[in-house]
N, CA, C and O of each residue as an XYZ file, in Angstrom:
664
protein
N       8.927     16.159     -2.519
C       9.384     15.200     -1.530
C       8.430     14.007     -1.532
O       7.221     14.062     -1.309
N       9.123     12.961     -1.806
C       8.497     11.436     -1.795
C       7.428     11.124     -0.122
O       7.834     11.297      1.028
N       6.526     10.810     -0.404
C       6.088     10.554      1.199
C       6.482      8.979      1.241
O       6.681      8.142      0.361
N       6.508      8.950      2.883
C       7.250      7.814      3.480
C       5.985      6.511      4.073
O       4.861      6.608      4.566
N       6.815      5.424      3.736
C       5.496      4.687      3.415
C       5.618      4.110      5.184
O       6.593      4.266      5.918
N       4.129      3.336      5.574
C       4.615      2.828      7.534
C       5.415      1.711      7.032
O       6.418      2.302      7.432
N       5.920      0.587      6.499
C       7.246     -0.158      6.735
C       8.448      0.758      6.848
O       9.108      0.681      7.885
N       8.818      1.630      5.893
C       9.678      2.731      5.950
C      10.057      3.154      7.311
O      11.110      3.108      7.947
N       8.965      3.544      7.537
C       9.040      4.577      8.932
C       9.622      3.785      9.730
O      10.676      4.135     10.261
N       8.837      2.063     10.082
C       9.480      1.589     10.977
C      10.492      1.309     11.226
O      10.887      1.116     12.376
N      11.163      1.217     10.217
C      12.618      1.176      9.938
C      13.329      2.061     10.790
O      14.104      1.847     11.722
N      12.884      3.136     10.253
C      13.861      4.559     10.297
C      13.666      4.476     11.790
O      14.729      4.650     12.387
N      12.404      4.217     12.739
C      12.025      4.697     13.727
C      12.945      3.439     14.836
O      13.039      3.753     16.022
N      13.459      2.325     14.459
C      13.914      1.293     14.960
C      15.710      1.484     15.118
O      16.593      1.297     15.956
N      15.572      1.898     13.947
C      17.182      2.876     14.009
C      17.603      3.583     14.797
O      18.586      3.431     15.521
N      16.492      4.892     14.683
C      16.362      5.982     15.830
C      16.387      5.302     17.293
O      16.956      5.874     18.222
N      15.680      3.925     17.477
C      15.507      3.993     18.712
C      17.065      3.240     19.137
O      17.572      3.378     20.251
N      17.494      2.683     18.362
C      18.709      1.777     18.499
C      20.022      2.709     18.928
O      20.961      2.162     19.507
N      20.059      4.167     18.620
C      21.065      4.640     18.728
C      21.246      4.997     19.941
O      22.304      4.861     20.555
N      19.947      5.609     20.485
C      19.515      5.908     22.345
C      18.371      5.459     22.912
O      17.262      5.236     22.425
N      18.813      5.354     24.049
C      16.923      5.300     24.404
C      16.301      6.272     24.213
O      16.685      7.441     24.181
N      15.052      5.740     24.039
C      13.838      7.250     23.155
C      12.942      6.631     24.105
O      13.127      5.525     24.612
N      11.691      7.611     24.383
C      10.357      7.553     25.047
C       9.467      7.458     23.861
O       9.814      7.909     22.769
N       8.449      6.939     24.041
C       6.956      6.981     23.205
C       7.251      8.577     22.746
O       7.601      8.572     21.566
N       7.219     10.009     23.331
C       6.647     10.851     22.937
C       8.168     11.435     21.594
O       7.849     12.200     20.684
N       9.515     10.987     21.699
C      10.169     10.993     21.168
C      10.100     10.814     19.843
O      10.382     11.570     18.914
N       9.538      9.308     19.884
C       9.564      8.478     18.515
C       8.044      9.353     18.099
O       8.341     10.238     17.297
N       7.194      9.356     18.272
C       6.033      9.793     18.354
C       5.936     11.559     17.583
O       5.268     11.754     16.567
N       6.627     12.553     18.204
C       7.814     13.861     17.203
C       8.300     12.929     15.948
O       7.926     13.467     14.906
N       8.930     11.847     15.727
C       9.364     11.843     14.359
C       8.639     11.334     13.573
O       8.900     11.531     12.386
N       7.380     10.437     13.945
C       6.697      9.959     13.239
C       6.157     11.531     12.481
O       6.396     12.045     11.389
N       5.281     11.972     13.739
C       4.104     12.704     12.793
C       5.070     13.853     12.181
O       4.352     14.542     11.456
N       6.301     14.314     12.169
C       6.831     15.088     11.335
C       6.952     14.180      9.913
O       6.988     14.956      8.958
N       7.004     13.184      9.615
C       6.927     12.287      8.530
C       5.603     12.651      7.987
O       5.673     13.037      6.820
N       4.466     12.640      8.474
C       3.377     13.248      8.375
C       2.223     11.562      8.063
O       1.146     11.572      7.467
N       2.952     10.231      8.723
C       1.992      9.386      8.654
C       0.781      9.732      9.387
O       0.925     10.295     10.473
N      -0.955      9.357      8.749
C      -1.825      9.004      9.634
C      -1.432      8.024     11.070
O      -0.701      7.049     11.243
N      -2.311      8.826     11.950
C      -2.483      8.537     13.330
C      -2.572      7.259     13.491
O      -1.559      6.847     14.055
N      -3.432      6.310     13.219
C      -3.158      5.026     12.932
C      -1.939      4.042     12.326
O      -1.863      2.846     12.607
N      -1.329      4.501     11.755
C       0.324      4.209     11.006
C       1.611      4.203     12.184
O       2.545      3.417     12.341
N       1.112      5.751     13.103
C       1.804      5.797     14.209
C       1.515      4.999     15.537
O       2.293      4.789     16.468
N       0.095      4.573     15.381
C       0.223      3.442     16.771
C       0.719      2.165     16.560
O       1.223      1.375     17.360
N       0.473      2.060     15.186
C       0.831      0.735     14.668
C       2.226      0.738     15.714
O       2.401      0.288     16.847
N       3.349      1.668     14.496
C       4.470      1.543     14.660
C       5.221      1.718     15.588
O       6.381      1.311     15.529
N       4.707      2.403     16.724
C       4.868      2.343     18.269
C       4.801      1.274     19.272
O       5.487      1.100     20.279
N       3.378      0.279     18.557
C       3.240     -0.574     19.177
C       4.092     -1.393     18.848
O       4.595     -1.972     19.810
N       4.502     -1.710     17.767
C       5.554     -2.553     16.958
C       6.812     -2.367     18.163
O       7.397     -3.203     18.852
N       6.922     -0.929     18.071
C       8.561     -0.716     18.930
C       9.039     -0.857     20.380
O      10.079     -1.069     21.002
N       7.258     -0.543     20.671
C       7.262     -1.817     21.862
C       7.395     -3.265     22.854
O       7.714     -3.727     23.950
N       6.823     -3.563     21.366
C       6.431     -5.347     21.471
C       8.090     -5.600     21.523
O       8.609     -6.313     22.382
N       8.786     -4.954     20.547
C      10.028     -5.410     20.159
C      11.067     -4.906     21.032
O      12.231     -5.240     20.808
N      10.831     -4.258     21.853
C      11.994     -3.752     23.443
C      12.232     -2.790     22.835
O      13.118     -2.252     23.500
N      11.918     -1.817     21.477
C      12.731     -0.851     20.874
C      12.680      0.207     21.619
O      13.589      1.033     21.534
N      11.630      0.391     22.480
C      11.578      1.280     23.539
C      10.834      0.530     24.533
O      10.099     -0.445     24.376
N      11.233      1.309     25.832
C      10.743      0.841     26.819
C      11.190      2.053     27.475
O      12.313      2.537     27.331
N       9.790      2.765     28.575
C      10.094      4.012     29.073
C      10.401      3.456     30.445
O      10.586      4.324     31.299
N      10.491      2.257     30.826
C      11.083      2.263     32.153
C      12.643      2.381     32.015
O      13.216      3.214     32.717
N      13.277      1.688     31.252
C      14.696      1.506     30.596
C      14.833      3.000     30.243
O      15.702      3.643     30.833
N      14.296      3.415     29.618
C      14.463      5.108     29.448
C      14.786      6.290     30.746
O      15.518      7.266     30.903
N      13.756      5.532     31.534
C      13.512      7.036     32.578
C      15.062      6.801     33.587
O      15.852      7.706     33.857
N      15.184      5.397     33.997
C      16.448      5.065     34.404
C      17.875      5.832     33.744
O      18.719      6.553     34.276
N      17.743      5.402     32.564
C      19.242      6.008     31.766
C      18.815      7.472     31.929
O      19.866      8.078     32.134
N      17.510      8.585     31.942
C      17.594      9.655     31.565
C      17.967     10.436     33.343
O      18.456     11.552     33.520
N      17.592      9.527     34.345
C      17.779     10.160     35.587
C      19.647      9.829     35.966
O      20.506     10.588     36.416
N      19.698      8.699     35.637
C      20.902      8.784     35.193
C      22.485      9.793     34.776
O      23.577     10.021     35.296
N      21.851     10.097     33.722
C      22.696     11.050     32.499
C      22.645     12.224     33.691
O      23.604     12.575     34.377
N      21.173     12.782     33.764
C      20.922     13.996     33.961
C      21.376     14.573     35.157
O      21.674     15.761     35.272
N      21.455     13.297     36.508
C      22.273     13.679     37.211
C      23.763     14.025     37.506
O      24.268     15.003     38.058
N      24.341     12.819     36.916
C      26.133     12.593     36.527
C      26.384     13.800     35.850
O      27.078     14.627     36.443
N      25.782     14.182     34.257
C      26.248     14.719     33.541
C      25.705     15.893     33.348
O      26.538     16.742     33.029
N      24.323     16.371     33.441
C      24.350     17.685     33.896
C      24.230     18.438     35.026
O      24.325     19.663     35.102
N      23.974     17.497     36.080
C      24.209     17.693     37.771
C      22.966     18.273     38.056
O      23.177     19.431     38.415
N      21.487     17.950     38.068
C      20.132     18.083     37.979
C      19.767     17.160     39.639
O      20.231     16.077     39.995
N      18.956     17.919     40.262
C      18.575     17.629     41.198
C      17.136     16.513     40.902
O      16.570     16.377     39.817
N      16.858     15.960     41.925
C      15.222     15.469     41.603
C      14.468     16.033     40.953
O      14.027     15.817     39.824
N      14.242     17.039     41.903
C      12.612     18.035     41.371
C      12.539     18.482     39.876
O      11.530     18.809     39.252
N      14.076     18.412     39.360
C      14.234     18.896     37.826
C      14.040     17.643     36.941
O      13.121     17.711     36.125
N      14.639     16.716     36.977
C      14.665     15.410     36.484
C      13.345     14.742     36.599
O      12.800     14.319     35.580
N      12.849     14.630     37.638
C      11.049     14.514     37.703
C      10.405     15.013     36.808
O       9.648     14.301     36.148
N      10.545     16.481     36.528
C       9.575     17.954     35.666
C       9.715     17.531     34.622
O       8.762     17.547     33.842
N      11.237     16.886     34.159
C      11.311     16.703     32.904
C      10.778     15.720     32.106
O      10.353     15.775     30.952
N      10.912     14.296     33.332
C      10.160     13.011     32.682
C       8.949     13.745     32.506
O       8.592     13.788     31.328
N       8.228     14.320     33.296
C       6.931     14.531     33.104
C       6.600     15.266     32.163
O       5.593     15.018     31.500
N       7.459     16.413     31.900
C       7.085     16.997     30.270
C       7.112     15.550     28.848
O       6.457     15.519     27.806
N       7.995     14.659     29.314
C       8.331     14.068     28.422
C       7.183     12.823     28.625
O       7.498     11.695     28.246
N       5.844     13.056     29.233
C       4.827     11.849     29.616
C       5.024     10.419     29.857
O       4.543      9.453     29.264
N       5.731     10.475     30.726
C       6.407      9.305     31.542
C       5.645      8.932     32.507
O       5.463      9.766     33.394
N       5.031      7.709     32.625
C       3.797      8.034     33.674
C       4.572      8.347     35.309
O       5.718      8.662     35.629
N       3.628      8.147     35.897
C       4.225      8.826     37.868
C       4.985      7.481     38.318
O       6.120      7.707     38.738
N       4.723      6.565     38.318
C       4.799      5.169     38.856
C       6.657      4.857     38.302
O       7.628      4.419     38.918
N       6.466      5.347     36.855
C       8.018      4.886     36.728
C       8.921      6.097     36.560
O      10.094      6.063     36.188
N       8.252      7.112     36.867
C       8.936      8.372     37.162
C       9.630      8.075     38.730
O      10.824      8.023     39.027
N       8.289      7.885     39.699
C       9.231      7.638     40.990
C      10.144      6.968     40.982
O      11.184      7.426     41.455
N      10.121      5.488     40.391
C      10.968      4.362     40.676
C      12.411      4.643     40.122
O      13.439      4.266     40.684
N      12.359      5.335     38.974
C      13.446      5.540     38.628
C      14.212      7.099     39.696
O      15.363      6.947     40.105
N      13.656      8.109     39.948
C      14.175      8.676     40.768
C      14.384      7.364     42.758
O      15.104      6.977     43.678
N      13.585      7.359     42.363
C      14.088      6.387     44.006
C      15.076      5.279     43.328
O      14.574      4.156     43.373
N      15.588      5.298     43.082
C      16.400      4.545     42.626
C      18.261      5.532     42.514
O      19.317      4.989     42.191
N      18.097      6.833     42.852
C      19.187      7.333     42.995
C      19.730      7.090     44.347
O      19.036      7.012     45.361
N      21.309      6.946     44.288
C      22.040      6.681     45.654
C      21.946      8.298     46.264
O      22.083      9.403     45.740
N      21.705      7.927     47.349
C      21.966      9.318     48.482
C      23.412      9.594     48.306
O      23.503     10.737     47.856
N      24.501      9.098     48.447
C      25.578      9.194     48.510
C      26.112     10.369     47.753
O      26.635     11.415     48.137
N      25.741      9.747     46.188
C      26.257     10.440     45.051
C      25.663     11.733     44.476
O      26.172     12.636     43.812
N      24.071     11.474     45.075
C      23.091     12.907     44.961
C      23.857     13.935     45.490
O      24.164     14.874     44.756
N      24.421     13.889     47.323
C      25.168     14.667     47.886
C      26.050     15.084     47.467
O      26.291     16.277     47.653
N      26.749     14.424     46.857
C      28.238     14.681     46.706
C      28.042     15.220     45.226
O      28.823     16.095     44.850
N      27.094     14.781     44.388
C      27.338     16.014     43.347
C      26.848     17.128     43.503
O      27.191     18.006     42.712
N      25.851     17.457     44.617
C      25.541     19.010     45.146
C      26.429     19.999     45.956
O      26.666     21.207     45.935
N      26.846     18.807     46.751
C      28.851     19.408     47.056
C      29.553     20.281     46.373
O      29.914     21.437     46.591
N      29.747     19.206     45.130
C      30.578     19.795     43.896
C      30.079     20.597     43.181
O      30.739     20.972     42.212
N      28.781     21.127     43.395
C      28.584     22.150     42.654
C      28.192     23.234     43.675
O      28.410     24.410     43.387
N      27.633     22.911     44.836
C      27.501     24.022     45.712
C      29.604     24.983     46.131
O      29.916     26.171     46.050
N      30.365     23.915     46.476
C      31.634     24.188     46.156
C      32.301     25.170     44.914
O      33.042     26.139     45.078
N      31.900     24.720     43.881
C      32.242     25.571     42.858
C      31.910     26.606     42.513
O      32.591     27.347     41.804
N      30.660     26.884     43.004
C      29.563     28.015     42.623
C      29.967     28.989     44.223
O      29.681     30.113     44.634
N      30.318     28.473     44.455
C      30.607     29.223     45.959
C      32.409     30.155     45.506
O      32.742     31.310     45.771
N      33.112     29.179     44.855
C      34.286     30.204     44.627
C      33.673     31.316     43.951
O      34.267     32.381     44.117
N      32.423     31.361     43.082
C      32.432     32.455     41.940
C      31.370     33.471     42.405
O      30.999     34.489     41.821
N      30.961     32.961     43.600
C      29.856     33.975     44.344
C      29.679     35.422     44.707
O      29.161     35.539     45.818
N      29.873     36.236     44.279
C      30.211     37.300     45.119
C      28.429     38.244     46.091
O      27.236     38.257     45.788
N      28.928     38.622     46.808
C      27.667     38.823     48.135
C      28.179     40.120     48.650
O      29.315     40.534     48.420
N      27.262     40.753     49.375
C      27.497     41.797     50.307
C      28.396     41.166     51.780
O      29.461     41.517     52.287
N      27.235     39.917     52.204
C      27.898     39.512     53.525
C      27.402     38.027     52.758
O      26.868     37.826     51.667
N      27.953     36.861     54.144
C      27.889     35.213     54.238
C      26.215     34.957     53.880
O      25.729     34.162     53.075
N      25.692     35.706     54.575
C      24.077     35.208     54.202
C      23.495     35.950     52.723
O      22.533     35.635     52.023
N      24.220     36.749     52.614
C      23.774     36.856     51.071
C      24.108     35.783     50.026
O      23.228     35.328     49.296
N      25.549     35.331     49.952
C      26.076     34.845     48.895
C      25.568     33.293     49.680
O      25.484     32.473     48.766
N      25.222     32.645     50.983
C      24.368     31.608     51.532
C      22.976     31.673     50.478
O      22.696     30.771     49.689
N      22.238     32.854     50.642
C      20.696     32.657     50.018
C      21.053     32.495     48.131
O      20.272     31.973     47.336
N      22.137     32.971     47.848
C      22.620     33.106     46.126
C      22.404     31.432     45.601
O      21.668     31.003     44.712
N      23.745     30.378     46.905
C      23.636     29.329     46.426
C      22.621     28.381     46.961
O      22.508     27.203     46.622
N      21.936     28.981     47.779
C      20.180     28.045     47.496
C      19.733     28.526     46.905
O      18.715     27.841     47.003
N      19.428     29.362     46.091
C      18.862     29.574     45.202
C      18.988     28.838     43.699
O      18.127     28.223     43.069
N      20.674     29.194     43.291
C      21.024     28.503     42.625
C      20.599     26.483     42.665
O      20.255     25.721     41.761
N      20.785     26.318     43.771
C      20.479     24.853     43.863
C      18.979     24.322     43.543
O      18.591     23.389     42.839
N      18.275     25.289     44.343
C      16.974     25.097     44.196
C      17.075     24.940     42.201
O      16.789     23.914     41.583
N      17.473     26.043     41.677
C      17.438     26.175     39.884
C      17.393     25.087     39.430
O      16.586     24.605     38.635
N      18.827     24.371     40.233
C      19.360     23.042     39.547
C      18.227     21.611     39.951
O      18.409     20.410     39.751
N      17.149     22.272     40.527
C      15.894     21.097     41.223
C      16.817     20.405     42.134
O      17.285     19.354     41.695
N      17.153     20.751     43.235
C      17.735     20.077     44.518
C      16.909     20.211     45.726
O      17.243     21.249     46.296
N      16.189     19.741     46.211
C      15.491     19.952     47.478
C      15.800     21.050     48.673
O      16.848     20.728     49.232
N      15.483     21.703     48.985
C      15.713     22.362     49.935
C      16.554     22.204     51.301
O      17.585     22.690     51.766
N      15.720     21.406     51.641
C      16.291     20.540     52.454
C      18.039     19.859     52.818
O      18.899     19.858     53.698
N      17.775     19.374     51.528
C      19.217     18.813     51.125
C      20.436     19.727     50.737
O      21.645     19.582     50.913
N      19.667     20.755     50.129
C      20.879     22.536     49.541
C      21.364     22.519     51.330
O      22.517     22.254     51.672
N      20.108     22.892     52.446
C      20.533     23.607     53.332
C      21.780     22.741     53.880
O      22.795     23.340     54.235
N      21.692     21.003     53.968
C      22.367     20.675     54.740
C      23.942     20.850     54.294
O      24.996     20.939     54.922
N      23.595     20.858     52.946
C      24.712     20.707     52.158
C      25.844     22.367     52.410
O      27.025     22.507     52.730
N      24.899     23.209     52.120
C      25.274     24.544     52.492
C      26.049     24.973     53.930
O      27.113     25.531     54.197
N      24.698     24.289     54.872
C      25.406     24.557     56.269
C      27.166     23.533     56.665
O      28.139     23.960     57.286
N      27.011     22.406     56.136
C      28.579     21.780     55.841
C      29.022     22.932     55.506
O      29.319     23.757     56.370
N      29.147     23.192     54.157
C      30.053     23.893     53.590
C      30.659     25.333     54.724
O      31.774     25.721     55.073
N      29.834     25.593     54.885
C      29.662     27.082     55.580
C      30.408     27.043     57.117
O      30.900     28.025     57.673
N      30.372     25.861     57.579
C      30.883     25.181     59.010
C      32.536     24.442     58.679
O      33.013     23.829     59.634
N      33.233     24.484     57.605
C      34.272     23.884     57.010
C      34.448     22.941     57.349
O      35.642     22.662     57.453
N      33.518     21.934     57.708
C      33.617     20.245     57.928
C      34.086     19.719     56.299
O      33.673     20.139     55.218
N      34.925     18.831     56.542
C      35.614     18.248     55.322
C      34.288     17.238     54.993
O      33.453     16.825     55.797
N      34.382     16.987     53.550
C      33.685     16.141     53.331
C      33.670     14.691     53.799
O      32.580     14.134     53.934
N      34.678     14.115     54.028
C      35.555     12.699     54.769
C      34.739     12.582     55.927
O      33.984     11.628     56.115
N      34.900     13.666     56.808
C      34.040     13.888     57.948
C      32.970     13.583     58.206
O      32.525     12.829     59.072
N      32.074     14.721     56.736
C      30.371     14.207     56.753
C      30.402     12.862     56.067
O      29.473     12.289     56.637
N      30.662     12.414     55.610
C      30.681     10.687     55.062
C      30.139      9.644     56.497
O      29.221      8.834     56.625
N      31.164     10.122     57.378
C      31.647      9.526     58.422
C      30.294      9.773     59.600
O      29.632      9.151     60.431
N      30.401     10.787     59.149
C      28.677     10.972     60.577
C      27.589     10.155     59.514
O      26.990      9.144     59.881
N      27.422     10.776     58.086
C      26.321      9.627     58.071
C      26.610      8.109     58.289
O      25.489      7.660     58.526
N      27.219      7.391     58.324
C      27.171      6.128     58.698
C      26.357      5.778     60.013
O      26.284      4.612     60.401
């Protein structure tokens, strides 16, 4: 196998970043699997910087994003994850504070709802502690499971709770 020269890489790595947003530690996995010296890789990082090819604020946004809509991830999970993924704290918060309350709720709804048809329990407070639990899994605050739970559990329509928060 031919080794890959740093113009090469940057290439490849500009590509990569063009198709999604990527974080530093992303591009950073494909470099050193290429197996450039450490120096080759700051270069070319810094390069992908200078050039908007990444940007982890633009990143952490689209990834809190995705992760909520599309895999229905609470804060506390979406946080854990930027942070595995070394996102510093500053644009970790901003991008989580940056989620609507509205839509946080209402996709814990829809999944506290769904997970509730498939529940099965001894009694109400069993299959109650099942889906905080579950929620908690999905990194949802406590807080927010209970209120969400106690709705559910009280058969207030959702239209309803809309309507009191205002």
């Amino acid at each position: 196998m031919k080794e890959i020269t740093e113009p090469e890489m940057l290439r490849r790595a500009a590509t990569y970043c063009s198709t999604a947003e990527r974080c530093i530690q992303d591009v950073q996995k494909k470099i050193d699997a290429a197996g450039l010296p450490e120096d080759a890789a700051e270069r070319i990082i810094a390069r992908l910087l200078e050039e908007r090819f990444i940007d982890e604020s633009r990143y952490a946004r689209f990834f809190v994003n995705d992760k909520l809509r599309f895999n229905k991830w609470g804060r506390v999970k979406i946080a854990y994850e930027l942070y595995k993924k070394n996102i510093p704290a500053h644009i970790r918060e901003e991008a989580i504070a940056a989620i609507d309350e509205d839509e946080y709720r209402s996709v814990l709804l829809d999944l506290l709802e769904s997970k509730k048809k498939s529940t099965k329990g001894k009694d109400k407070r069993d299959i109650f502690n099942k889906l905080l639990r579950f929620a908690a899994g999905r990194g949802f605050e406590s807080r927010i499971a209970l209120d969400c739970l106690s709705q559910l559990s009280h058969g207030t329509d959702r239209e309803d709770y809309a309507d009191d928060m205002e």
